[in-house]
VEXGU-216309 format. One line per 8 residues: their letters; for each residue z, y, x of N, C-alpha, C. Coordinates in steps of 0.02 Angstrom, whole numbers, plus 50000, padded with zeros to 5 digits. Example, Ala and Ser with C-alpha at 12.3 -4.5 7.8 and 13.67 -1.06 7.14 Angstrom:
residues 2
as	50390/49716/50660/50390/49775/50615/50390/49835/50660 ~ 50354/49888/50642/50357/49947/50684/50394/50002/50645
end
This chain:
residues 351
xxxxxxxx	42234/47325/47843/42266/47360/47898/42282/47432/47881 ~ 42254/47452/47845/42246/47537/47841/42309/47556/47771 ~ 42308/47487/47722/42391/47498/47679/42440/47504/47742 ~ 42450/47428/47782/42491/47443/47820/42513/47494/47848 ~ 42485/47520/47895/42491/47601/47928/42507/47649/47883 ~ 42471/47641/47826/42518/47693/47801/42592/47668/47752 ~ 42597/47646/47754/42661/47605/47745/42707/47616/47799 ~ 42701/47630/47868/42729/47623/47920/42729/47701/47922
xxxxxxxx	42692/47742/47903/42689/47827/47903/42739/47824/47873 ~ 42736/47811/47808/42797/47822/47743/42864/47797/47796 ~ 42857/47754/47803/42939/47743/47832/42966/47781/47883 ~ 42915/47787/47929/42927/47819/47990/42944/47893/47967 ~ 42916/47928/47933/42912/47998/47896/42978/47999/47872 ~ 43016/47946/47837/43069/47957/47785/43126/47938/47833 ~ 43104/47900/47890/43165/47895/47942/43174/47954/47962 ~ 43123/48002/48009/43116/48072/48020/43172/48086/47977
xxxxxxxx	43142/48096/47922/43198/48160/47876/43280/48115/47880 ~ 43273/48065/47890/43370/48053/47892/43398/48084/47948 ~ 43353/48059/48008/43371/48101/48061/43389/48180/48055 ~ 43345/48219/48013/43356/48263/48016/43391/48291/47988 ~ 43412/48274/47915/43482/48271/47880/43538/48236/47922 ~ 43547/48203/47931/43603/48179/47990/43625/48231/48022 ~ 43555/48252/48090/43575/48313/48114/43620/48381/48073 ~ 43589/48400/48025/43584/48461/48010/43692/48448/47987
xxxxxxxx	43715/48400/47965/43792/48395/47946/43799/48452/47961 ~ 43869/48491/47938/43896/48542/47953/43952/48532/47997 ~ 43970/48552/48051/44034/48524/48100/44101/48556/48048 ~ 44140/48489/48076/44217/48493/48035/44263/48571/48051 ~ 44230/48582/48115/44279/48624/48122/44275/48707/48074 ~ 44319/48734/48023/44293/48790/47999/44344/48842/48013 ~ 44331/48931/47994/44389/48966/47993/44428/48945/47945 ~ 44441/48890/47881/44487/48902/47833/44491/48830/47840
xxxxxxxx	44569/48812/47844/44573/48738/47851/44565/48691/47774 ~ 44521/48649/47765/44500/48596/47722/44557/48561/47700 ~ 44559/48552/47634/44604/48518/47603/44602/48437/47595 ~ 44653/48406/47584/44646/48332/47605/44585/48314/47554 ~ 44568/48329/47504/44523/48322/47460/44451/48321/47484 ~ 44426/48387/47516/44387/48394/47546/44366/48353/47617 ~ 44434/48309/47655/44429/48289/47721/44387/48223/47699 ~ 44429/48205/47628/44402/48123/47592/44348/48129/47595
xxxxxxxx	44331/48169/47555/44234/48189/47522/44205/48196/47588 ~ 44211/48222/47642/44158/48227/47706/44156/48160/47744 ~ 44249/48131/47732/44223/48047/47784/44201/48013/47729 ~ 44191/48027/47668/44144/47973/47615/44064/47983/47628 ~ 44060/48054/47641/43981/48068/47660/43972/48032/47714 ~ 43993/48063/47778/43998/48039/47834/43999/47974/47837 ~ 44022/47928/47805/44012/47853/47827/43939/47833/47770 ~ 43915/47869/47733/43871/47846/47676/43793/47858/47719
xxxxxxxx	43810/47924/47771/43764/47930/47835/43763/47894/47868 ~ 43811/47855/47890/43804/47791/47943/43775/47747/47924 ~ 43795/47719/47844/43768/47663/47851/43688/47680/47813 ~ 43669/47706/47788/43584/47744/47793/43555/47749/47858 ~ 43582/47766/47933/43549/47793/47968/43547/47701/47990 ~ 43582/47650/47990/43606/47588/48015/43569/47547/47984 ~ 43541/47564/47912/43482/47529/47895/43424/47553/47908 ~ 43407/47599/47906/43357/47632/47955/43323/47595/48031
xxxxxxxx	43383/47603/48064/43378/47561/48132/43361/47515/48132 ~ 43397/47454/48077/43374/47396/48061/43286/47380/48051 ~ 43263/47434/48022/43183/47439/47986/43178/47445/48041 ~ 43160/47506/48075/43148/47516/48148/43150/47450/48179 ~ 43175/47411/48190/43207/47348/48251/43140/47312/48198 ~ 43135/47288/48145/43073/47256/48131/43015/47250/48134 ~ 42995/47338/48134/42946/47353/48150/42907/47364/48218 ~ 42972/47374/48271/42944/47373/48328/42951/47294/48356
xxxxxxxx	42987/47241/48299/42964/47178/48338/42890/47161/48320 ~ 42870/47184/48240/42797/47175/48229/42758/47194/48256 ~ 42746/47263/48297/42712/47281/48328/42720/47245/48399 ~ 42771/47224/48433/42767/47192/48488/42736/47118/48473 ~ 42741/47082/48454/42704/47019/48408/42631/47037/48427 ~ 42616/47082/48390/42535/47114/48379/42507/47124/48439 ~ 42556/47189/48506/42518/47184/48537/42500/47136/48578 ~ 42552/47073/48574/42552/47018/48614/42493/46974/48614
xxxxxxxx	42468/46975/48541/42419/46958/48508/42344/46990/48528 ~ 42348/47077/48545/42274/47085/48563/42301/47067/48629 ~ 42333/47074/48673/42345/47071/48730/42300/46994/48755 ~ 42318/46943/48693/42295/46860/48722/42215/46882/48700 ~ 42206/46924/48656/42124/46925/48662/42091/46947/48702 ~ 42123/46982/48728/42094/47044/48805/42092/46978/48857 ~ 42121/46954/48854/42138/46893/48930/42069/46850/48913 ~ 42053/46831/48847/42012/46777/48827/41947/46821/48849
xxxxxxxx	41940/46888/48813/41863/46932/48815/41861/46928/48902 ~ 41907/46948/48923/41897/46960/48989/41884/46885/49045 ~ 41892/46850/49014/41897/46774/49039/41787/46755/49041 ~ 41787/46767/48981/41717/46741/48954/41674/46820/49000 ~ 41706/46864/49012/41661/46928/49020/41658/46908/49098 ~ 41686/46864/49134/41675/46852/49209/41633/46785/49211 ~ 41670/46759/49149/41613/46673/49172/41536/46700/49149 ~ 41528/46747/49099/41469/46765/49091/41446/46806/49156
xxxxxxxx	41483/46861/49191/41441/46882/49255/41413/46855/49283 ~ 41466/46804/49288/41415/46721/49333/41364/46680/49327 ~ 41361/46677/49267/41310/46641/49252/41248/46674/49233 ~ 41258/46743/49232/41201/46815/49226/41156/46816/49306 ~ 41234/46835/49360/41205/46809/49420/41172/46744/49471 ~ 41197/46697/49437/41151/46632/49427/41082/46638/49419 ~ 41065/46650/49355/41002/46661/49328/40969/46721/49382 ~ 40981/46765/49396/40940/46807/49428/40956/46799/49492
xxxxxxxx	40968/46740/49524/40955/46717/49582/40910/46657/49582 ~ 40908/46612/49508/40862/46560/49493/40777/46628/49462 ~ 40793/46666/49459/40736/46718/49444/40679/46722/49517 ~ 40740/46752/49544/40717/46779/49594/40686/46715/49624 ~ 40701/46652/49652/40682/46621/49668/40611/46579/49622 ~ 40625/46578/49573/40559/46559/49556/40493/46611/49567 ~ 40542/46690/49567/40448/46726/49572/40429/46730/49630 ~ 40468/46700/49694/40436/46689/49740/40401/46637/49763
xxxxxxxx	40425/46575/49705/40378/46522/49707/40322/46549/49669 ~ 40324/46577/49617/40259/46587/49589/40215/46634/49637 ~ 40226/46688/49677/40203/46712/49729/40175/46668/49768 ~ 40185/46627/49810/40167/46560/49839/40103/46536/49804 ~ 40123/46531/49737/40053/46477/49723/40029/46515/49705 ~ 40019/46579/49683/39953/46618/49687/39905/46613/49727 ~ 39945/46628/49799/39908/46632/49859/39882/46581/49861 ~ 39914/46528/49847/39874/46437/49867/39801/46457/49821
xxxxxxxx	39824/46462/49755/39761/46461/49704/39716/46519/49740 ~ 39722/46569/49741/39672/46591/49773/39630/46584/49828 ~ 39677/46552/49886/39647/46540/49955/39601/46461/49922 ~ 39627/46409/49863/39565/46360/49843/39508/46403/49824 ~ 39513/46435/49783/39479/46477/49734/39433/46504/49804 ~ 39448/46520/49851/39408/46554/49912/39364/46503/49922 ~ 39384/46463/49972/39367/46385/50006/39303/46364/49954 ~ 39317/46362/49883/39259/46309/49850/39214/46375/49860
xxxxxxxx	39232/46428/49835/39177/46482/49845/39129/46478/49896 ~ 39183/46488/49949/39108/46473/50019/39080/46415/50018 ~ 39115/46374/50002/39062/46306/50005/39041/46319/49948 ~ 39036/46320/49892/38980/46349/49841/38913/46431/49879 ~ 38940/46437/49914/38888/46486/49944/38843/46463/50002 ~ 38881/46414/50039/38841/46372/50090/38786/46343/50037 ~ 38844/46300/50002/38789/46265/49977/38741/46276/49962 ~ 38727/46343/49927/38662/46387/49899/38624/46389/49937
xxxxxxxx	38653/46423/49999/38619/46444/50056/38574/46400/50087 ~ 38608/46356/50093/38575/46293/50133/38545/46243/50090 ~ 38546/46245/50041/38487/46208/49985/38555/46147/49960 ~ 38552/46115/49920/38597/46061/49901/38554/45999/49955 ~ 38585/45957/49965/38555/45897/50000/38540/45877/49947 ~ 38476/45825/49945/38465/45773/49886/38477/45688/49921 ~ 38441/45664/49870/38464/45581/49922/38424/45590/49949 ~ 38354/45573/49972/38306/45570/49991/38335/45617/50070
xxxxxxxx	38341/45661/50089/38358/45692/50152/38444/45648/50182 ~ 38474/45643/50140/38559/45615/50148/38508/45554/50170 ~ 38499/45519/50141/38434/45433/50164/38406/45445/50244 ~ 38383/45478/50247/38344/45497/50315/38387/45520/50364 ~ 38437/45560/50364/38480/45598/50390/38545/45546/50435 ~ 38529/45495/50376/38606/45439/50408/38565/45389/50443 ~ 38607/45364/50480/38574/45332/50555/38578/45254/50535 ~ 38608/45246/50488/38641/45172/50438/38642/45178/50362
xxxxxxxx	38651/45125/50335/38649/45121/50266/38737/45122/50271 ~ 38791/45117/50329/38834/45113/50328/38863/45199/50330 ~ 38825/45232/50368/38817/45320/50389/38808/45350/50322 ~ 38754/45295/50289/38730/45353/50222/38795/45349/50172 ~ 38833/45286/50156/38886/45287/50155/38961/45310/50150 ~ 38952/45329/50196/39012/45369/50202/38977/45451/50211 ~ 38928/45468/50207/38903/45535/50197/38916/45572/50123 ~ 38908/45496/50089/38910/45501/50006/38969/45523/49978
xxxxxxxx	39024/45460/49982/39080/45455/49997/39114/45535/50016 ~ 39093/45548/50087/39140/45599/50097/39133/45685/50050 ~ 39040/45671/50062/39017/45742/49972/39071/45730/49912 ~ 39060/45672/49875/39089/45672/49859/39180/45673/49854 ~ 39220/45639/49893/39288/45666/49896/39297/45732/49921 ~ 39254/45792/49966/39260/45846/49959/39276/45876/49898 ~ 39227/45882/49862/39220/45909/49793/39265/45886/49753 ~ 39311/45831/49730/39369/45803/49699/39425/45840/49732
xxxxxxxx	39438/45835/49784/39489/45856/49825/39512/45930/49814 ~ 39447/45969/49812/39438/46043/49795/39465/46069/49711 ~ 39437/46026/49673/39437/46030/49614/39530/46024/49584 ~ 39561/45954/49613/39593/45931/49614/39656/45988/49617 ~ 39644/46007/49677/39694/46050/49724/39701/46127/49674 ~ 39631/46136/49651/39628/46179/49588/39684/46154/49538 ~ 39664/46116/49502/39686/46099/49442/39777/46092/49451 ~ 39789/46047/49510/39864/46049/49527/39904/46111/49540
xxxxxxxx	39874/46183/49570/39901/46249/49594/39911/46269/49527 ~ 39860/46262/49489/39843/46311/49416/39904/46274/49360 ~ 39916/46224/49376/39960/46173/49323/40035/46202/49365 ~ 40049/46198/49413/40100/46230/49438/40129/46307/49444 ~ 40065/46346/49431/40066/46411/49415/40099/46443/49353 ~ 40060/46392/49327/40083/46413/49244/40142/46363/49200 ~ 40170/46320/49255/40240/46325/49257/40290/46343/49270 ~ 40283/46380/49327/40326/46422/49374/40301/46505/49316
xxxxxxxx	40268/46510/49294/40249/46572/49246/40313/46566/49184 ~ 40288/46500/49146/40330/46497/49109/40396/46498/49120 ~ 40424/46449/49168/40491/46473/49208/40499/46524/49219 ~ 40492/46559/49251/40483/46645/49255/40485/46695/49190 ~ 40461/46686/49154/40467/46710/49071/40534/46665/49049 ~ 40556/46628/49037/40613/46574/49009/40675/46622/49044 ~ 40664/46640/49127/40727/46665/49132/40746/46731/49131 ~ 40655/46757/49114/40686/46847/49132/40703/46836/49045
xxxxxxxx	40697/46802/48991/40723/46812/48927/40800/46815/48921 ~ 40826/46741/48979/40885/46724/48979/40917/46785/49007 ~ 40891/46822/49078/40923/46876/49111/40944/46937/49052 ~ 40892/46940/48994/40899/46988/48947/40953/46991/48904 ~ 40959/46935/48882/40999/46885/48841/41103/46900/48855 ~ 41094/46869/48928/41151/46868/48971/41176/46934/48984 ~ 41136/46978/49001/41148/47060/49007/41194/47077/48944 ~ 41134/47053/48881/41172/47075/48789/41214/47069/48793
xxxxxxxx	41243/46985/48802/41314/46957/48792/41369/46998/48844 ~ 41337/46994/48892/41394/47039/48961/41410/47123/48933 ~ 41342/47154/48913/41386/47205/48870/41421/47213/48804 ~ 41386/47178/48775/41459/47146/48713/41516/47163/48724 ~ 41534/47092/48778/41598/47063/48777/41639/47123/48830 ~ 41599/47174/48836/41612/47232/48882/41654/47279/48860 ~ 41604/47289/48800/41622/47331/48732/41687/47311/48721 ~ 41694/47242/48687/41731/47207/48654/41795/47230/48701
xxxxxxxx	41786/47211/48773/41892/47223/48803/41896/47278/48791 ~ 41833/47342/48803/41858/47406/48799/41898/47419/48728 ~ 41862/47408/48663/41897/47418/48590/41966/47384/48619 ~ 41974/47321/48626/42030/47282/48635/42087/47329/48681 ~ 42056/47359/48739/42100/47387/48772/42140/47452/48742 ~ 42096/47503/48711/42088/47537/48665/42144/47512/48612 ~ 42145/47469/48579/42177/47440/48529/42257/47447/48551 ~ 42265/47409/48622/42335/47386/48635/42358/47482/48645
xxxxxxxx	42324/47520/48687/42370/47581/48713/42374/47618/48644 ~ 42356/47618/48597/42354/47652/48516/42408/47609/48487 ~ 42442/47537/48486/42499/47485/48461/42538/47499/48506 ~ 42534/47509/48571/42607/47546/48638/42634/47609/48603 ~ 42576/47666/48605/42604/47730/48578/42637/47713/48538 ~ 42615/47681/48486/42641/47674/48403/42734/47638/48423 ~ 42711/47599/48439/42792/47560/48480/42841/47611/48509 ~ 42816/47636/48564/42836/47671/48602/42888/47748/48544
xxxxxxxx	42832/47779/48502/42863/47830/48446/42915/47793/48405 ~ 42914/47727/48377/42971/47695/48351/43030/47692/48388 ~ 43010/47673/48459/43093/47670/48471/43112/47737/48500 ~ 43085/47779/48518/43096/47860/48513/43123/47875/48442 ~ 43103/47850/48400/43157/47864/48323/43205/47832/48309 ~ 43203/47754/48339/43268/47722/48340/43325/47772/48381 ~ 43298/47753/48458/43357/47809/48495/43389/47873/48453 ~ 43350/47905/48429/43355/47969/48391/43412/47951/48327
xxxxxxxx	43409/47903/48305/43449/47884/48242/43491/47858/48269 ~ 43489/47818/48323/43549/47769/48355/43606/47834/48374 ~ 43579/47886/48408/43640/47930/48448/43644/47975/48359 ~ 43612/47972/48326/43641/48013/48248/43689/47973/48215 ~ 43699/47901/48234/43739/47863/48208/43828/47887/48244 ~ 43790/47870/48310/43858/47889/48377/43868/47951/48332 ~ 43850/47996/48332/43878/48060/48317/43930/48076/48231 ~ 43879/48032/48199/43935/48023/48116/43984/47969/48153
xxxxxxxx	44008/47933/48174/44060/47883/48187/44099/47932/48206 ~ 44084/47966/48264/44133/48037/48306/44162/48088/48270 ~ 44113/48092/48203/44139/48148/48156/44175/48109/48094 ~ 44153/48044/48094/44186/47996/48047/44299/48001/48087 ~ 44287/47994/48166/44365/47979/48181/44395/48024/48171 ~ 44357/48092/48200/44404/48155/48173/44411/48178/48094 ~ 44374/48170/48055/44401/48172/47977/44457/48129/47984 ~ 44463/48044/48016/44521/48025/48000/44575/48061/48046
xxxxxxxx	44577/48080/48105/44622/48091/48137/44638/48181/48098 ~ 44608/48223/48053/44622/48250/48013/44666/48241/47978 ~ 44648/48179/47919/44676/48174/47848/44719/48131/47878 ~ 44754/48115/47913/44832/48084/47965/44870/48140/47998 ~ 44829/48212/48006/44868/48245/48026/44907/48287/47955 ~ 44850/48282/47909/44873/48310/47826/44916/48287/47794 ~ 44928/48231/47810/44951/48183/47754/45042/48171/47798 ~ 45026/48185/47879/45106/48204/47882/45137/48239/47881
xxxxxxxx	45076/48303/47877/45118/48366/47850/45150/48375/47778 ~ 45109/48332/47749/45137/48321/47661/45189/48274/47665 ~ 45198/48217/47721/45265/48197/47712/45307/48221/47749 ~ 45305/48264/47792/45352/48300/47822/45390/48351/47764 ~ 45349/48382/47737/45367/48425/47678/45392/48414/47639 ~ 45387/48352/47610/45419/48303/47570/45476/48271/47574 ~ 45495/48245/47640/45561/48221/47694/45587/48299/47662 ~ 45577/48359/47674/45596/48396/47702/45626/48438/47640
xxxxxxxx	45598/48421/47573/45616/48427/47523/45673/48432/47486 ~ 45666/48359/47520/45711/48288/47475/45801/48263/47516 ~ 45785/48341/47561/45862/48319/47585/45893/48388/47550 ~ 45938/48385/47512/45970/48428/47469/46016/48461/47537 ~ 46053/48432/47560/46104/48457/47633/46086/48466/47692 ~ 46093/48532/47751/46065/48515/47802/46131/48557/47847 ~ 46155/48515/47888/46175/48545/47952/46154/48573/48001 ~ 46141/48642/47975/46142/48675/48027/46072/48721/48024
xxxxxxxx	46047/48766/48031/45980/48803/48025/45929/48752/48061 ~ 45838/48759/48047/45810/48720/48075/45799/48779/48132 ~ 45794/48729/48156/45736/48758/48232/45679/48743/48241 ~ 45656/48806/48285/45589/48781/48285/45544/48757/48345 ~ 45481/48777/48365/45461/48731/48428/45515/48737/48506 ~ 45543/48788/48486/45571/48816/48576/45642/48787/48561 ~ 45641/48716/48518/45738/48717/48509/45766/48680/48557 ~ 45714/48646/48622/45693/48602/48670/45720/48547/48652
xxxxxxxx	45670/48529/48650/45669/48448/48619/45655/48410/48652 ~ 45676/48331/48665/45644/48290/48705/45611/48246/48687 ~ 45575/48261/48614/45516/48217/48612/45467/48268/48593 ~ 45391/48258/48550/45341/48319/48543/45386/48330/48469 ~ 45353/48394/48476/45382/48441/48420/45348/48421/48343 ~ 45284/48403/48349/45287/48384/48284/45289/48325/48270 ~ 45325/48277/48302/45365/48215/48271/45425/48228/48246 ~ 45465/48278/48279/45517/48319/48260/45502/48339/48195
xxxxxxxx	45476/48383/48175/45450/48432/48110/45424/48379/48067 ~ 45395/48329/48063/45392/48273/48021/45432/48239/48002 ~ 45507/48225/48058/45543/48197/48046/45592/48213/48016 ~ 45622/48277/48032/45686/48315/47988/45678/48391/47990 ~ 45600/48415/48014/45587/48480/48012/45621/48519/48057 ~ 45640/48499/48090/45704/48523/48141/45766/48550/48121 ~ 45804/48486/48082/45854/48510/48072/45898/48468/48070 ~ 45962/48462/48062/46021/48410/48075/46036/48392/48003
xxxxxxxx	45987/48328/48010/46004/48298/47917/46063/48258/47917 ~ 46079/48238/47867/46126/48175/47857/46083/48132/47853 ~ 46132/48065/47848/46095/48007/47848/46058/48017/47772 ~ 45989/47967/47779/45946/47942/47722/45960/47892/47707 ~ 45921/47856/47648/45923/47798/47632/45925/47734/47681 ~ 45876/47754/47747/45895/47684/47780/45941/47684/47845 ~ 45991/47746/47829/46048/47775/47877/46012/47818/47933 ~ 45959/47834/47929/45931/47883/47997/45939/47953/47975
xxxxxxxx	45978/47990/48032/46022/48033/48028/46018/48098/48090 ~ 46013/48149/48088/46015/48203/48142/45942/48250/48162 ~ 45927/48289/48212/45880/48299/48249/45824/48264/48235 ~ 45837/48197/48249/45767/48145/48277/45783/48090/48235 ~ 45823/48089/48175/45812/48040/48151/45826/47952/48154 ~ 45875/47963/48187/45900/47897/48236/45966/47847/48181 ~ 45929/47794/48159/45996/47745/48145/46025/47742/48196 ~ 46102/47700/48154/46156/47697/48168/46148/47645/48232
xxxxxxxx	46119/47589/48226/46120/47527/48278/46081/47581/48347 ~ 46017/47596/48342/46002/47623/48395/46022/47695/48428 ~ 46064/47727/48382/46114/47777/48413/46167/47749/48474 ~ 46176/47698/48428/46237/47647/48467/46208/47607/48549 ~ 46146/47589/48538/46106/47558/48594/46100/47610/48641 ~ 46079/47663/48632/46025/47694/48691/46102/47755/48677 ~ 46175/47741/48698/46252/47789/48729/46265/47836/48677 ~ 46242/47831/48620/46272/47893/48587/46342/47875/48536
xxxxxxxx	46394/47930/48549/46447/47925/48520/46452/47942/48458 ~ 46508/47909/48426/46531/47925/48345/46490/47859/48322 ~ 46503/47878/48240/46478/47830/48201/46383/47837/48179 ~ 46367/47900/48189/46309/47936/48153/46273/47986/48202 ~ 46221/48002/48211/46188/48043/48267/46195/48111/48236 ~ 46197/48132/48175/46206/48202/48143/46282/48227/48152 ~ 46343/48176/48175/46393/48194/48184/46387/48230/48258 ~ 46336/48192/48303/46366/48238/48372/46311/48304/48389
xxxxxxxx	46336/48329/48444/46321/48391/48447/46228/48379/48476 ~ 46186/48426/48460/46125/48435/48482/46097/48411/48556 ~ 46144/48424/48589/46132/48421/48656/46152/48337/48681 ~ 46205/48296/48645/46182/48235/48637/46141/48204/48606 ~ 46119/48242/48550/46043/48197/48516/46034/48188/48568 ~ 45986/48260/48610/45942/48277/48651/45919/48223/48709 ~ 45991/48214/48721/46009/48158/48802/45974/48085/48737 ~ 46002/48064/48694/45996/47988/48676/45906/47991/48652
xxxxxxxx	45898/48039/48626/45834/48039/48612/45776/48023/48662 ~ 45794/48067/48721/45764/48056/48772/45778/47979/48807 ~ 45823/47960/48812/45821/47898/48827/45766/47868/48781 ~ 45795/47868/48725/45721/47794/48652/45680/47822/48673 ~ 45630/47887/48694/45571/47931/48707/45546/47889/48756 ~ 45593/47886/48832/45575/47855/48885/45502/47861/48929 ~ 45497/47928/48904/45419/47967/48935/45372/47933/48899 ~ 45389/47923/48843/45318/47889/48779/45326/47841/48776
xxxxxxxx	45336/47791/48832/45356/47713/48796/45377/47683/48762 ~ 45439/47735/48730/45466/47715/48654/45450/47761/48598 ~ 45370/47774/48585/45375/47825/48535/45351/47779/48475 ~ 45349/47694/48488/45358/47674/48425/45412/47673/48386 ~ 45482/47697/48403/45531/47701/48359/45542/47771/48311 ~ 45469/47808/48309/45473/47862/48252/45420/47838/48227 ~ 45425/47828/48159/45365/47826/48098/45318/47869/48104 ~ 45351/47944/48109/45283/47994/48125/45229/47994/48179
xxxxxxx	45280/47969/48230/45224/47946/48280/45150/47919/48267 ~ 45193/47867/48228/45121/47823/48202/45066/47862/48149 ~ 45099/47919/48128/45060/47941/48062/45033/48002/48106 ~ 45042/48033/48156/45027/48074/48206/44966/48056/48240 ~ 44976/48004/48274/44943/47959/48308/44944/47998/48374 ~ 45021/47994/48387/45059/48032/48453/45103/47972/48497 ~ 45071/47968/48550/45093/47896/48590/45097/47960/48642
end
């Protein structure tokens, strides 16, 4: 038991410190903006924290099923100690009601034995007193040979009767004695066992609230790692919603490059636009391109077919004037419902 626990220190200790490295991350946000290089390297950390803090939890979730197992386990012993610790009260109080009752039988036949023990006395003192009869007077004394008879007779069954009544109190005495000793041993006996098994729930009880705490601190470290997890996932979306905002500024720059011709100066956020401005600036930087490779052409970037769909005149959207982009654009825009028809949108992650 005592490897175990500390086995469970070690882990518990080394979960601690993830937690606390977890915590300690540095927030994304800085005065000098991070290069796409740097955004990689923090969501590579950042997810290498998740899944450390996620096996972690996992240990955690085992350990507090072992310990729930366990305490379930002293828990059925407490029910059992406590089971035997009542049938034993009972049968403790049994006995010292079969106690009690025998020492008042033995009380009883004391008195008997002594009140015989009296009785032969006085007639042992009469007798003295008054001389023993012999035959010769018992002979003379009886009025019949049938008188002398039963004179004999009755001397004698006196004296048996007396003796008798002795011997039966004294034989009953010193059974009811021995009974009496048999149960104050058992009363002694029954007491032992009753504080034992007394002892015994207390350790037991003892046992389970020392395996609760212990439980109880595990999932206080789970929680603790669980919301450190929530928190790298949160810092995991914004690195991506970062390196998506980087990576269209590098193809905006790039678009923006790679058009050798531009009609017309760019503009910039105030050129009122009717979609957001930096789908604009991703898309032609704000400026009136010619068509590209897959004929998307002007302001906003609009092929030829859906120039044609959503009223705009001429052959090409860079042929007409700004203020019709403006109108057709706003139509495909349609208060955001069509902002899947710009690529940047999607690389924005501007709905």
């Amino acid at each position: 038991m005592s490897g175990n626990r500390q086995r469970r220190r070690s882990v518990f200790i080394t979960m601690l410190g993830a937690v606390a490295l977890a915590t300690a991350a540095l927030p994304l946000s800085s005065s000098a903006s991070p290069s796409l290089g740097q955004l990689n390297s923090s969501l590579g950390a950042t997810q290498a924290r998740v899944s450390s803090l996620t096996a972690s939890v996992h240990t955690l979730d085992g350990m507090i099923s072992t310990l729930g197992a366990e305490i379930s386990g002293v828990q059925e012993r407490e029910a059992t100690v406590r089971q035997a610790l009542v049938a034993d009260e009972t049968r403790l109080g049994a006995v010292q009601t079969e106690l009690t009752r025998e020492r008042g039988r033995l009380a009883v036949l004391k008195q008997r034995l002594a009140r015989a023990r009296m009785i032969l006395s006085h007639q042992l003192v009469s007798q003295y007193e008054q001389g023993k009869p012999n035959l010769m007077t018992v002979v003379l004394d009886s009025s019949g040979f049938s008188d002398l008879l039963n004179k004999i007779n009755y001397l004698g069954d006196a004296e048996h009767q007396q003796q008798q009544l002795i011997s039966i109190t004294r034989t009953a005495k010193a059974a009811t004695t021995a009974a009496a000793n048999r149960l104050v041993k058992l009363v002694v006996v029954d007491r032992q066992i009753t504080s034992d098994e007394l002892v015994h729930e207390r350790a037991l009880a003892g046992m389970n609230a020392l395996l609760s705490g212990k439980q109880a601190a595990l999932q206080h470290a789970r929680a603790a790692q669980q919301a450190a997890i929530t928190a790298e996932q949160a810092r995991g979306a914004e690195l991506r919603r970062a390196i998506s905002k980087v990576e269209a500024q590098q193809a905006a720059a790039a678009a923006a490059a790679s058009q050798p011709v531009s009609y017309g100066p760019a503009l910039g956020p105030s050129g009122g636009w009717s979609i957001p401005y930096p789908i604009v600036l991703c898309e032609s930087g704000g400026q009136n391109l010619p068509p590209n490779s897959a004929g998307a052409s002007g302001y906003y970037q609009i092929i030829p077919s859906t120039w044609r769909l959503f009223g705009g005149t001429g052959p090409a959207a860079y042929l007409a004037p700004k203020s019709e982009q403006d109108t057709v654009a706003a139509r495909i825009w349609n208060g955001g419902a069509g902002w899947s028809n710009w690529v940047c949108a999607h690389i924005l992650g501007i709905h």
